[in-house]
ROLUMBA-352945 format. One record per atom (N, C-alpha, C, O): residue number from 1; x, y, z. Coordinates in steps of 0.05 Angstrom, whole numbers, padded with zeros to 5 digits. Layout:
N
 dofi   east  north     up
  NUM      X      Y      Z
...
REM end
This chain:
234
 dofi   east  north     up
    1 -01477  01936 -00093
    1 -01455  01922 -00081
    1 -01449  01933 -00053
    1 -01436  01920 -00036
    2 -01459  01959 -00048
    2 -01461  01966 -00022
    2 -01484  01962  00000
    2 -01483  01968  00024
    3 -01504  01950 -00014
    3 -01527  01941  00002
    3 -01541  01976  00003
    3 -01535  01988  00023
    4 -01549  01982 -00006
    4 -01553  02013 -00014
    4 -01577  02019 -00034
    4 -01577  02033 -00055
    5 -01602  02000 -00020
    5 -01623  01993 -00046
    5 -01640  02015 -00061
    5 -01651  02016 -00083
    6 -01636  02031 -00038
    6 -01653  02055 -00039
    6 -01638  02077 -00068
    6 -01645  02080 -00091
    7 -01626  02084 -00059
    7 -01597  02094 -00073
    7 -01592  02076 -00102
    7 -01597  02088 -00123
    8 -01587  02057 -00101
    8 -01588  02036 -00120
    8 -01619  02048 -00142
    8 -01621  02055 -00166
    9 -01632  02046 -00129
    9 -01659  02044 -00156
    9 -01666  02069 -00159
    9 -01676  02071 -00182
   10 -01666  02097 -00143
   10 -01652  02127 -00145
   10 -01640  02132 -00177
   10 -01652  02143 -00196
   11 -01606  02118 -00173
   11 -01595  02115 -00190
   11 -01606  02113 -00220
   11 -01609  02127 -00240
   12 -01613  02080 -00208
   12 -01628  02061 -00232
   12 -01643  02081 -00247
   12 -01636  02087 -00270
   13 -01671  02096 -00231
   13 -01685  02114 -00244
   13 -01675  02139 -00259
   13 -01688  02144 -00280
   14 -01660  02150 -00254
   14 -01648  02170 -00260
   14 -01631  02164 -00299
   14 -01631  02175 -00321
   15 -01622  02143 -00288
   15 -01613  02129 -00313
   15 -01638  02127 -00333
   15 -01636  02138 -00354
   16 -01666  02108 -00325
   16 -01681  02111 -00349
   16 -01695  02135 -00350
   16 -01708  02137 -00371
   17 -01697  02156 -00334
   17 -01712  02186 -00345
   17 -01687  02194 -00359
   17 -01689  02216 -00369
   18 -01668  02184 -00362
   18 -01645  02200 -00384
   18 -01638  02194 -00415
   18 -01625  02207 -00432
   19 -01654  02164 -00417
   19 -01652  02156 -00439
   19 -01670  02165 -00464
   19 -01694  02162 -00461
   20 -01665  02171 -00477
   20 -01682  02183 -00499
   20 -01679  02172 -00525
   20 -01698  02165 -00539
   21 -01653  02170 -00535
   21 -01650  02146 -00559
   21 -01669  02124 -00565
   21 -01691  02120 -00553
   22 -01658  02111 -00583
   22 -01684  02081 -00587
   22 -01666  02066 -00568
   22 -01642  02068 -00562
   23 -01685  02050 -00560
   23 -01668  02030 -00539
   23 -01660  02009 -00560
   23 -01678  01998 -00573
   24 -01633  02003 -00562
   24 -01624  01983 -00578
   24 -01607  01963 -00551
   24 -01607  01966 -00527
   25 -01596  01946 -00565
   25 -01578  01923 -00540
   25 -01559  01939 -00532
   25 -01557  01937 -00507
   26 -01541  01957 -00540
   26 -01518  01972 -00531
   26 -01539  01993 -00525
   26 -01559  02003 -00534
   27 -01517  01995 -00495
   27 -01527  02016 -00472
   27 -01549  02014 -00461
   27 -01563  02034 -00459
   28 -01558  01992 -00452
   28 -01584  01983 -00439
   28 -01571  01960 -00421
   28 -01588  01943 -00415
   29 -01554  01957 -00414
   29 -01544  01945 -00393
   29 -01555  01944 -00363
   29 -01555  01926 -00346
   30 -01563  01968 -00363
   30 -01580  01978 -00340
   30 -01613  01959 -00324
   30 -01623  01954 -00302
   31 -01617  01956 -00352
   31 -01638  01946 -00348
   31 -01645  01923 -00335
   31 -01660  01923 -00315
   32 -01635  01901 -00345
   32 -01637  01874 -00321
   32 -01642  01881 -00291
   32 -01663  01880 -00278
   33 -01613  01888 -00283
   33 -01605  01892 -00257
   33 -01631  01912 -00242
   33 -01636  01910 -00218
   34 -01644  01931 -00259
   34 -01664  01951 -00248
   34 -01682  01939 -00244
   34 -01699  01943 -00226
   35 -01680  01915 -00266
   35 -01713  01896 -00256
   35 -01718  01884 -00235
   35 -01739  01884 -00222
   36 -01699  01873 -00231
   36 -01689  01853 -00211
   36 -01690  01870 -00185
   36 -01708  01865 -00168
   37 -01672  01890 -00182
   37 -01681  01903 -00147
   37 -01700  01919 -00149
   37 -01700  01933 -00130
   38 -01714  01923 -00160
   38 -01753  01936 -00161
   38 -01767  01909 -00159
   38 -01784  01907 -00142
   39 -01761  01883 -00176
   39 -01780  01865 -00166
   39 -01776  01853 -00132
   39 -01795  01844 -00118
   40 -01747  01857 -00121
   40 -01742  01845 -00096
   40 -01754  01859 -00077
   40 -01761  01850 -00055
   41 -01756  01887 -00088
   41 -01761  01910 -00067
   41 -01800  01915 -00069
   41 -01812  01933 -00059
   42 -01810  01898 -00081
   42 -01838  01903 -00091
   42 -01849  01921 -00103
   42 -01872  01931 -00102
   43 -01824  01927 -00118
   43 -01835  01965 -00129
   43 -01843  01951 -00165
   43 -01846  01968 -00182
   44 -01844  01928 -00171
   44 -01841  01927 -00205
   44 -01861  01899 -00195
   44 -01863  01890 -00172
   45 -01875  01889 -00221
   45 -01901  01869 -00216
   45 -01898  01848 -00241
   45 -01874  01842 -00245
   46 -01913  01837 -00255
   46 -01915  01820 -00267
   46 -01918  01833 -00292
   46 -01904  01819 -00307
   47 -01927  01848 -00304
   47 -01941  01872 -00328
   47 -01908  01886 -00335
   47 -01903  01888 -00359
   48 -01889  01894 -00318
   48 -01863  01908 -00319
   48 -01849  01875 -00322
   48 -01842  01871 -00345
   49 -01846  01860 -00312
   49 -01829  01836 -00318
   49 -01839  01828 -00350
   49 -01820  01819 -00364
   50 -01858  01829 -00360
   50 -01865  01814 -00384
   50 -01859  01837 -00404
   50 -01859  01831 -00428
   51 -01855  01858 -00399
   51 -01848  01876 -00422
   51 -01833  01877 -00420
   51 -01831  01892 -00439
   52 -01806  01875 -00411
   52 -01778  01863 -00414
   52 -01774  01844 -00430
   52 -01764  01845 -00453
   53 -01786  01818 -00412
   53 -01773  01796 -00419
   53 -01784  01792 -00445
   53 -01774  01773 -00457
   54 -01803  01807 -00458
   54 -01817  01807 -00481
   54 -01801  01821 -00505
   54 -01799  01816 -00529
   55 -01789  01840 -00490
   55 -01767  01864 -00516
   55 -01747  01846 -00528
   55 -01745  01822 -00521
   56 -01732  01858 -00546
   56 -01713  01865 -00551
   56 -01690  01845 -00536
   56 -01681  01823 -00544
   57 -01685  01859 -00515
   57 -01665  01856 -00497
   57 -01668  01826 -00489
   57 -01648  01814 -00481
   58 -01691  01813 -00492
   58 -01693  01779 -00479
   58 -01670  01768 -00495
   58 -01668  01744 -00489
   59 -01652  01775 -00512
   59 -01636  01769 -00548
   59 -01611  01770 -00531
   59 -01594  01758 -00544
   60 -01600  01779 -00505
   60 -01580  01782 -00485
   60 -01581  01755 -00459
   60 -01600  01751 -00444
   61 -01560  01740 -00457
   61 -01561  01723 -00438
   61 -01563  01741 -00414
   61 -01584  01739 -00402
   62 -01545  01760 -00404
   62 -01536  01772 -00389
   62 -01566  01782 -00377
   62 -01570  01774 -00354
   63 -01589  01800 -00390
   63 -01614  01803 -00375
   63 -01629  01779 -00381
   63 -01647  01781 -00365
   64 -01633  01758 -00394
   64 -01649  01732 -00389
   64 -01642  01729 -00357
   64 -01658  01736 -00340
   65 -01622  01721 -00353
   65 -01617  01714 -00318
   65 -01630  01734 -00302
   65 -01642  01730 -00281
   66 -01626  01756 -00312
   66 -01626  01783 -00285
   66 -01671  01768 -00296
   66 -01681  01753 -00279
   67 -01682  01773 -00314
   67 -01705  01772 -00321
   67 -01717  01738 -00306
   67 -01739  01737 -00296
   68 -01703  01717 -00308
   68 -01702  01693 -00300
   68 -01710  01703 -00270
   68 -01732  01706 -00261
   69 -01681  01709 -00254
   69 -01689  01701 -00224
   69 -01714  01735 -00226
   69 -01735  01722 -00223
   70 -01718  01749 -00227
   70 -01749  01767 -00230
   70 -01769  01750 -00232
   70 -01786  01747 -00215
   71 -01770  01734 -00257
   71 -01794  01719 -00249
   71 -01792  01694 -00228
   71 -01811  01691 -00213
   72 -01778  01682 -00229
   72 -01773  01667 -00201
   72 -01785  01682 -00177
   72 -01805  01670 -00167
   73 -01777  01707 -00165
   73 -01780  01724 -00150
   73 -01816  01726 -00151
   73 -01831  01716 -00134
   74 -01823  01739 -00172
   74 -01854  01743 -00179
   74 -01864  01719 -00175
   74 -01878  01721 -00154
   75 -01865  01691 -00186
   75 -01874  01667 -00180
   75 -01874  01661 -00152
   75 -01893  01647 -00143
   76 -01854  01670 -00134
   76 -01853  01657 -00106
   76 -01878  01675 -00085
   76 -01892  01666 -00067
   77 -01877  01701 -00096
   77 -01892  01719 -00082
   77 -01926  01705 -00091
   77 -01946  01703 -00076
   78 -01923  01698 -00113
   78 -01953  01699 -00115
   78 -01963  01666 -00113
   78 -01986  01659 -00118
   79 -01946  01651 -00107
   79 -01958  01631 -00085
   79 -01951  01603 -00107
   79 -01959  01581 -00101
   80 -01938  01608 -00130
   80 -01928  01585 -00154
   80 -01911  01579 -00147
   80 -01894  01587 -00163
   81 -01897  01563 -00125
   81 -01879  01554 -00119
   81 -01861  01533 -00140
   81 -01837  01533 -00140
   82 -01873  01522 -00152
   82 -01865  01499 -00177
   82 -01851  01521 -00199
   82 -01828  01524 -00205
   83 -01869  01533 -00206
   83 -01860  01553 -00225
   83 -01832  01574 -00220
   83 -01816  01579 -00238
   84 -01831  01584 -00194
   84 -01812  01601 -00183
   84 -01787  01580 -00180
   84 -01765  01586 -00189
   85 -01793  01556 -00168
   85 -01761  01538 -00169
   85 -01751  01533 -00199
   85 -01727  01533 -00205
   86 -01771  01528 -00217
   86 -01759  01525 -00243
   86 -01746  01546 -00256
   86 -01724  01543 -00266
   87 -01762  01571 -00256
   87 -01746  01592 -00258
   87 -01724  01602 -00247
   87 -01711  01615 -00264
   88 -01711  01600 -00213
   88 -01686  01597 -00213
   88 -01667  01582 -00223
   88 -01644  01591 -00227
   89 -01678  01548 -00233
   89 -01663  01542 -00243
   89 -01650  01542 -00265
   89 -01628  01531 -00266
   90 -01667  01559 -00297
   90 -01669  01575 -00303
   90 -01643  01593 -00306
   90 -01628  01594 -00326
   91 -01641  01607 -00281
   91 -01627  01639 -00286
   91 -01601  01616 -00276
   91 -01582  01614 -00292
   92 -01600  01603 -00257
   92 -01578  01584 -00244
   92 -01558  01575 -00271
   92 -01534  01571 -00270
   93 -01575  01573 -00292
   93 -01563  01558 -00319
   93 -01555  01578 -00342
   93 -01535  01578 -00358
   94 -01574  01594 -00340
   94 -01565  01619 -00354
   94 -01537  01630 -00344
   94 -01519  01637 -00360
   95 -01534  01632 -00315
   95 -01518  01642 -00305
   95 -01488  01640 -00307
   95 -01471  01658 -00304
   96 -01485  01612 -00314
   96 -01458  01596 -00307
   96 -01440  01616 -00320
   96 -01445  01626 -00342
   97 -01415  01621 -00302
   97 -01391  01635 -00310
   97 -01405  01658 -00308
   97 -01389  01671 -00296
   98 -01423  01670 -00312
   98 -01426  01697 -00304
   98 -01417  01717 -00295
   98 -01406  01736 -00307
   99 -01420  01714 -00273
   99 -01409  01726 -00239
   99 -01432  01737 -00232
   99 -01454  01729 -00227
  100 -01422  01757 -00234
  100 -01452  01792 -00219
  100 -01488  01774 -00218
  100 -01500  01763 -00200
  101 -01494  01778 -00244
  101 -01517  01765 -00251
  101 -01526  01730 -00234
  101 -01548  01722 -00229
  102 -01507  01720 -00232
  102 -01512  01697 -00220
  102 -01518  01700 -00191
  102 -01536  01690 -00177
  103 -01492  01721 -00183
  103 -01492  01719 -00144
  103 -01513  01741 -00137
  103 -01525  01741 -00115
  104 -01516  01759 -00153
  104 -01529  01786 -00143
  104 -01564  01767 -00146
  104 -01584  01774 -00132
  105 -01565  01749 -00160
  105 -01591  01740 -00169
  105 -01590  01713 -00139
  105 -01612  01707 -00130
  106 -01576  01704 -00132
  106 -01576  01682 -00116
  106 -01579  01699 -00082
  106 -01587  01688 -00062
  107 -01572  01720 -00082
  107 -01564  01739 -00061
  107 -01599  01746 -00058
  107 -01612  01735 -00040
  108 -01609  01760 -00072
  108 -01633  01780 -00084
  108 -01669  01755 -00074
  108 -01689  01754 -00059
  109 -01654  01739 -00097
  109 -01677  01713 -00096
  109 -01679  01690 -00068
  109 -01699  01678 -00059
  110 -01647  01690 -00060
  110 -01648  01674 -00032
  110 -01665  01682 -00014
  110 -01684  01669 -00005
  111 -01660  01702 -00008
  111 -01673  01719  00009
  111 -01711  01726  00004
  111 -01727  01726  00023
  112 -01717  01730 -00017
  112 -01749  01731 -00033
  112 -01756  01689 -00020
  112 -01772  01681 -00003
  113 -01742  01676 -00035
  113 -01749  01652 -00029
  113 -01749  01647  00003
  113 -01769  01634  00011
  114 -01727  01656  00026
  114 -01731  01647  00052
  114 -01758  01661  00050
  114 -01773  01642  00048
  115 -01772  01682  00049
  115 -01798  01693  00061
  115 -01822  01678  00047
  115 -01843  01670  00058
  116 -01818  01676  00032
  116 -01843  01664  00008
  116 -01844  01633  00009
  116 -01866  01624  00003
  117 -01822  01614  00015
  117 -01823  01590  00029
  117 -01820  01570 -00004
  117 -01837  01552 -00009
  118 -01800  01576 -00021
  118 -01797  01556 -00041
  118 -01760  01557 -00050
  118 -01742  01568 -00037
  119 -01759  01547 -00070
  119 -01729  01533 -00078
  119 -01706  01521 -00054
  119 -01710  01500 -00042
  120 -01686  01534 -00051
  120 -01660  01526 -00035
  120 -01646  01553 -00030
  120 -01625  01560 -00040
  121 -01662  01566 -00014
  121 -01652  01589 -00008
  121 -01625  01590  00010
  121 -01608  01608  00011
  122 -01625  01565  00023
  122 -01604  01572  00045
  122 -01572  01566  00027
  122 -01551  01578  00024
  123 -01584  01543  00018
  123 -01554  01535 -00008
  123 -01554  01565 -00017
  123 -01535  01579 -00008
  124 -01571  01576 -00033
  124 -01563  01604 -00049
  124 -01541  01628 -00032
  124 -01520  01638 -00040
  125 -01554  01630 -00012
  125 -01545  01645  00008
  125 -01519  01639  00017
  125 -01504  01658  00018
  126 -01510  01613  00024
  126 -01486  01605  00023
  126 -01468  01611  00006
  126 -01445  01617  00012
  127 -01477  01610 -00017
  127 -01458  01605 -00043
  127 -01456  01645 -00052
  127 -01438  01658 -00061
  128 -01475  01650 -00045
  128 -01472  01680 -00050
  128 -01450  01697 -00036
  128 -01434  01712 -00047
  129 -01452  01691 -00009
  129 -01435  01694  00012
  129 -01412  01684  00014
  129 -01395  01696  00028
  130 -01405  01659 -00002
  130 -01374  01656 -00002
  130 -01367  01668 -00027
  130 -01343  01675 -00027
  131 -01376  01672 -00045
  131 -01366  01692 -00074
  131 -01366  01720 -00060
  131 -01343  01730 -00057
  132 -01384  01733 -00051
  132 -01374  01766 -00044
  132 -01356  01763 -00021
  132 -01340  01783 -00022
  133 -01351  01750 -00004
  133 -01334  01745  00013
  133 -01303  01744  00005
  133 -01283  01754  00017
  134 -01304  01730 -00017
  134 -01272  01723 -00034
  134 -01266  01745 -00052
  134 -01245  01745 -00064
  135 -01285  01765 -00055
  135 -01289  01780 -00070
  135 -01276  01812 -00056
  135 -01264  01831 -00066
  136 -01287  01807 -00026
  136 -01281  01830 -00011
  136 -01303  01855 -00019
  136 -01304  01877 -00030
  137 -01319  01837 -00007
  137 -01344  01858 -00015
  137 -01356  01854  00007
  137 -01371  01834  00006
  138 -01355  01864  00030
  138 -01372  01856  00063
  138 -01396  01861  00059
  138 -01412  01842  00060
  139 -01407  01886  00053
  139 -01437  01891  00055
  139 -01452  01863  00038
  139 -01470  01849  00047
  140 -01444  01861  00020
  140 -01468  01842  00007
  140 -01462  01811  00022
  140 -01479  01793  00023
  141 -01438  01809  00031
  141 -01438  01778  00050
  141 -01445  01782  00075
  141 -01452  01763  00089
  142 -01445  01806  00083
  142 -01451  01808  00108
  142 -01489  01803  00109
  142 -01502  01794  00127
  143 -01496  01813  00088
  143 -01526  01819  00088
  143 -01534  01792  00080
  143 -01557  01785  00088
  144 -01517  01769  00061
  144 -01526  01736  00063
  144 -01525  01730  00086
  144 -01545  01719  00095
  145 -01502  01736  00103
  145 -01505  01722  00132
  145 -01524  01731  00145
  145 -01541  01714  00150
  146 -01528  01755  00152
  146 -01557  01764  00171
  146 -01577  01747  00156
  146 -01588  01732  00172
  147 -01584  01745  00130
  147 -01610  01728  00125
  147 -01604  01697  00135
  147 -01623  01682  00140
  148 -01578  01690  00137
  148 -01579  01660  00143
  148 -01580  01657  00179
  148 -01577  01637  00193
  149 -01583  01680  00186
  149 -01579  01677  00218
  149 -01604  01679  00225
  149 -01606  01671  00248
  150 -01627  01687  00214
  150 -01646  01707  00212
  150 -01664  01681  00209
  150 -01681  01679  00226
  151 -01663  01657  00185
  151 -01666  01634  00177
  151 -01659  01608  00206
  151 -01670  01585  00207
  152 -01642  01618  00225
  152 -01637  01598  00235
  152 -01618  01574  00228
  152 -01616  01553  00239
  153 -01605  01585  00205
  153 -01580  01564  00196
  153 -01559  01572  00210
  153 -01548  01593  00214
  154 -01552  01543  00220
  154 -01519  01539  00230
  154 -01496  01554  00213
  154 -01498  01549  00189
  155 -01475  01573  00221
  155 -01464  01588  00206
  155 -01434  01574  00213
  155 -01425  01569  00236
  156 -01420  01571  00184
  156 -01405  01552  00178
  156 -01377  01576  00189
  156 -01374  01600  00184
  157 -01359  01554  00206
  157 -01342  01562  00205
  157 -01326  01563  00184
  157 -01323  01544  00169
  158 -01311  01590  00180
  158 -01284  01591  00158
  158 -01257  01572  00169
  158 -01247  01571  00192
  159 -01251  01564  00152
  159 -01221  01553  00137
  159 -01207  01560  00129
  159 -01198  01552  00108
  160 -01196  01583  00145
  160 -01172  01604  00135
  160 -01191  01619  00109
  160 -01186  01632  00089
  161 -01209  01612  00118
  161 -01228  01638  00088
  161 -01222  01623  00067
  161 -01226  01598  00066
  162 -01209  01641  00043
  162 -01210  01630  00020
  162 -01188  01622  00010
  162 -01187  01608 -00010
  163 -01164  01633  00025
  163 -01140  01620  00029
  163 -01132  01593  00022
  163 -01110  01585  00012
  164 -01151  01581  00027
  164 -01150  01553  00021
  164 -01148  01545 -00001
  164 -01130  01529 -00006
  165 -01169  01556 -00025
  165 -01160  01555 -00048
  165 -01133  01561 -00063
  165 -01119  01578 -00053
  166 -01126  01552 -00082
  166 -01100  01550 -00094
  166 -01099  01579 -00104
  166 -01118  01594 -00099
  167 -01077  01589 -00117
  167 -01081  01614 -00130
  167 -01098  01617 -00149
  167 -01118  01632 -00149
  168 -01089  01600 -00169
  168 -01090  01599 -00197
  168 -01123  01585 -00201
  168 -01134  01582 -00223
  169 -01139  01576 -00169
  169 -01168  01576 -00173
  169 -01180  01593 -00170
  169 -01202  01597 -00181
  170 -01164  01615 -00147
  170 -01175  01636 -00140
  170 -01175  01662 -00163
  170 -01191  01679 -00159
  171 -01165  01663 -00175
  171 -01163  01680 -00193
  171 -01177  01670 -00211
  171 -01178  01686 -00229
  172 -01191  01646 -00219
  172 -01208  01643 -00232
  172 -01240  01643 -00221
  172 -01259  01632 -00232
  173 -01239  01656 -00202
  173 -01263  01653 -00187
  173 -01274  01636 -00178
  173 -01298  01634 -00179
  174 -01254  01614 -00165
  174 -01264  01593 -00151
  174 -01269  01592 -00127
  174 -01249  01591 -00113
  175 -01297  01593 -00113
  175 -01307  01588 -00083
  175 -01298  01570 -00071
  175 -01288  01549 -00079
  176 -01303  01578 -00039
  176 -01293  01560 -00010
  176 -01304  01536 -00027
  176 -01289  01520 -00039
  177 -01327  01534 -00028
  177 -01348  01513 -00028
  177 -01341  01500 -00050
  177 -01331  01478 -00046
  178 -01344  01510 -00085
  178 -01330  01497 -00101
  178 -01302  01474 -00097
  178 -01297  01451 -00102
  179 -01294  01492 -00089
  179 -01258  01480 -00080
  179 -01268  01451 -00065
  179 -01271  01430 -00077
  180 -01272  01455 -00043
  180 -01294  01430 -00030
  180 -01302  01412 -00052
  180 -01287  01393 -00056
  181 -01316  01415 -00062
  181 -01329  01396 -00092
  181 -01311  01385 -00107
  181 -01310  01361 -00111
  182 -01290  01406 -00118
  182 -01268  01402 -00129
  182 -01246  01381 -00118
  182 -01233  01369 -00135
  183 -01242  01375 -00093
  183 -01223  01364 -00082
  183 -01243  01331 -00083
  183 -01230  01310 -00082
  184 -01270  01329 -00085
  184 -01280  01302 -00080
  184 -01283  01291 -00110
  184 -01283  01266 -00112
  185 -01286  01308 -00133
  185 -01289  01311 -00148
  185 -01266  01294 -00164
  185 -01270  01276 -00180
  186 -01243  01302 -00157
  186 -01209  01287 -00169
  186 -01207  01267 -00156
  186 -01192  01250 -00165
  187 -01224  01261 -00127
  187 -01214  01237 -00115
  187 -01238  01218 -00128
  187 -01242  01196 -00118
  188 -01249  01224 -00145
  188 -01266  01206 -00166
  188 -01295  01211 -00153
  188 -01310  01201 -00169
  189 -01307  01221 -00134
  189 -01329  01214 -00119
  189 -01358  01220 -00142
  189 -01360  01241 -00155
  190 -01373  01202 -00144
  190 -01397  01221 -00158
  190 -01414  01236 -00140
  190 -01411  01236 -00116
  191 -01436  01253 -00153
  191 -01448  01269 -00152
  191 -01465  01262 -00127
  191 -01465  01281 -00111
  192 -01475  01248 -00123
  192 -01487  01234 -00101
  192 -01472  01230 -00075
  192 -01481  01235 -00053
  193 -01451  01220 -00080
  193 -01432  01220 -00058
  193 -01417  01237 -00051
  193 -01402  01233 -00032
  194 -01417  01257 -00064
  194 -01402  01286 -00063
  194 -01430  01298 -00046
  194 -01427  01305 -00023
  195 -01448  01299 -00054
  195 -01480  01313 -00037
  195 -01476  01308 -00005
  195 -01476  01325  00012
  196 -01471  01277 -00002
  196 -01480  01270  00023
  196 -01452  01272  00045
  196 -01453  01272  00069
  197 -01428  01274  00027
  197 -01409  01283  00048
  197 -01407  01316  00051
  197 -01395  01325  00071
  198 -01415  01330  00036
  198 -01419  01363  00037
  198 -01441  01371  00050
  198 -01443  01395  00057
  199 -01464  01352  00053
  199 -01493  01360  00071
  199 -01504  01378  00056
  199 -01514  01398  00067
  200 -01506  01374  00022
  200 -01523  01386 -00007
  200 -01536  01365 -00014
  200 -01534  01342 -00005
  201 -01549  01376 -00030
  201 -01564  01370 -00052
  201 -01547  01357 -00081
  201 -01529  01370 -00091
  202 -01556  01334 -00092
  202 -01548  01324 -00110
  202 -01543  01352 -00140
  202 -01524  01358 -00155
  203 -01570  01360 -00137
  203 -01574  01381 -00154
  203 -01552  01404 -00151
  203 -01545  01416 -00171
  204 -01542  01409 -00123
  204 -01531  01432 -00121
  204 -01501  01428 -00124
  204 -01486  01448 -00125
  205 -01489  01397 -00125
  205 -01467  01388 -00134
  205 -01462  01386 -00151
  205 -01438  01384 -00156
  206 -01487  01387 -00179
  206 -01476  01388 -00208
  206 -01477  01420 -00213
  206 -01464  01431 -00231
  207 -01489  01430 -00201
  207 -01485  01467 -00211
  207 -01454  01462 -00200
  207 -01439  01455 -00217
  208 -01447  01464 -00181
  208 -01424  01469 -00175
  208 -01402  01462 -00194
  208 -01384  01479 -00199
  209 -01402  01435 -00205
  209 -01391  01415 -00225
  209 -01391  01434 -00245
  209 -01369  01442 -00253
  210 -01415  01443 -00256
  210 -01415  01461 -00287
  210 -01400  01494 -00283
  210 -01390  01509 -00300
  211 -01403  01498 -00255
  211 -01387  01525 -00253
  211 -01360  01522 -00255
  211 -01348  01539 -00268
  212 -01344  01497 -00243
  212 -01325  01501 -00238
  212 -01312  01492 -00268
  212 -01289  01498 -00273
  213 -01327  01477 -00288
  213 -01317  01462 -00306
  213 -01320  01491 -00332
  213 -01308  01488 -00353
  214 -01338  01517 -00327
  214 -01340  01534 -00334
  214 -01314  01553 -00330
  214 -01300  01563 -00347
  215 -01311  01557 -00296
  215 -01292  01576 -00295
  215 -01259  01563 -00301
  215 -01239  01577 -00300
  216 -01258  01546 -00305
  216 -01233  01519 -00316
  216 -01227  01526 -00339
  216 -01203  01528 -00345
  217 -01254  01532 -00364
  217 -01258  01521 -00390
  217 -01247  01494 -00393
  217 -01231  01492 -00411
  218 -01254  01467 -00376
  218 -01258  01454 -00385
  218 -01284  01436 -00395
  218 -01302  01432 -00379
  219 -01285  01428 -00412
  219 -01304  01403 -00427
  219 -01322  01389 -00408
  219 -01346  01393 -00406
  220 -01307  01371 -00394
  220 -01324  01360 -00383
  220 -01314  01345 -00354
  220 -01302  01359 -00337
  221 -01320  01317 -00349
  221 -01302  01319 -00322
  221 -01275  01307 -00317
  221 -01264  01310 -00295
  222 -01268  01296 -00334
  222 -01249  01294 -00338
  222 -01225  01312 -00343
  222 -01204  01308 -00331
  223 -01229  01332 -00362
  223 -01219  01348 -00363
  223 -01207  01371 -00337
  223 -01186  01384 -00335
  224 -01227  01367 -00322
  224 -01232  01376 -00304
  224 -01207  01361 -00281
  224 -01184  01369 -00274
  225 -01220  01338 -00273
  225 -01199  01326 -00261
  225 -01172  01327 -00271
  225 -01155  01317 -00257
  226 -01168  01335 -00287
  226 -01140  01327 -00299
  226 -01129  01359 -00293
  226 -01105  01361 -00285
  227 -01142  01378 -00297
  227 -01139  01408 -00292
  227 -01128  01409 -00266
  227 -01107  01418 -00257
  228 -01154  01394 -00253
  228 -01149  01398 -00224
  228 -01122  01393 -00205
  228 -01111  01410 -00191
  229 -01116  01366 -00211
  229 -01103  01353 -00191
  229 -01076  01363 -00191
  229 -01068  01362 -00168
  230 -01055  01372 -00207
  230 -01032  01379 -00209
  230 -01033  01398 -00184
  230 -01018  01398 -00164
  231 -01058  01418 -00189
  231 -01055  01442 -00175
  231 -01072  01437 -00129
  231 -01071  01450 -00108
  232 -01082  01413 -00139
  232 -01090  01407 -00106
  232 -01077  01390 -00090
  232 -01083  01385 -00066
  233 -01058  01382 -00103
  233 -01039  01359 -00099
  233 -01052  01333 -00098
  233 -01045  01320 -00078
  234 -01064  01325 -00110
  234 -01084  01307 -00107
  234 -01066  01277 -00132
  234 -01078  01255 -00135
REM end
């Protein structure tokens, strides 16, 4: 969370030369997240991803994702582009309501995908960057933005930040961008027409749709709308 990768997998290591018990699901928490910045950092390969995703632990949503965008990551490097987008999408679905696992994986993989030249890295990067942003976590948004500057993407002005959002979305972990969706979303717009006035992807308007109908708990979209509108004045 400090952008501190080195330090980070230090850590990480230190943690598995300490373990000595049987590795059961409790107290292996560790593990996803270790996979994940050794595969970003090129320190972990395809042979270390499959004996994970092969254990025990695959029986956890929480490392399926962290294991998801890894192989995403591994797929993009080794030139499977088809394979690596499916696999984000993948951890993208695993992810919903998450938090950590979703953005740290959209943060991690955006960035693997701008170099390696597959999925929707720049959407990821966006969406990463307005969650640690709202979050008050600079290093890791600051380090989406350098990759999106770095990319050559137009960098979006803020809207009073996240302010904009209502309270009672914000405390449910609702994004700049969400909120956006959300507001076209009650004014009835579908999915398609919500894409083309936000300058997304059809695809990237229904993740948005399942997060927010996630961090809501509601059903479906209706539910949703009906959640919504009291609180956007809509």
């Amino acid at each position: 969370m400090e952008e501190q990768h080195e330090r980070a997998l230090a850590e990480f290591d230190e943690i598995e030369n300490a373990v000595t018990e049987p590795r059961i699901l409790r107290g292996t928490f560790y593990q996803g997240p270790r996979l994940l910045t050794r595969v970003a950092h090129g320190l972990a390969g395809r042979p270390e991803h499959e004996r994970l995703a092969e254990s025990h632990l695959s029986q956890v949503q929480l490392h399926r994702t962290y294991f998801a965008w890894s192989n995403a990551i591994l797929h993009g490097r080794e030139g499977n582009t088809a394979q690596a987008t499916a696999a984000a999408a993948e951890a993208l679905e695993l992810s919903r309501g998450l938090g950590l696992p979703r953005y740290l994986g959209l943060r991690l993989a955006g960035q693997a995908a701008l170099k390696d030249g597959w999925g929707e890295p720049l959407e990821w990067l966006r969406e990463a960057e307005e969650y640690f942003h709202a979050l008050s976590v600079p290093a890791v948004a600051a380090a989406c933005r350098a990759a999106l500057r770095e990319a050559g993407a137009p960098q979006q002005r803020r809207r009073r930040d996240h302010d904009t959002v209502p309270a009672e979305l914000r405390r449910a972990g609702v994004t700049v961008r969400e909120y956006e969706v959300l507001r076209l979303v009650v004014e009835r717009f579908g999915n398609a027409e919500i894409a083309e006035r936000l300058f997304l992807s059809p695809r990237t308007v229904e993740r948005h749709v399942g997060s927010l109908k996630a961090r809501t708990g509601c059903q479906n979209r209706a539910e949703l709308i009906a959640h919504a509108r009291p609180l956007i004045g809509g």
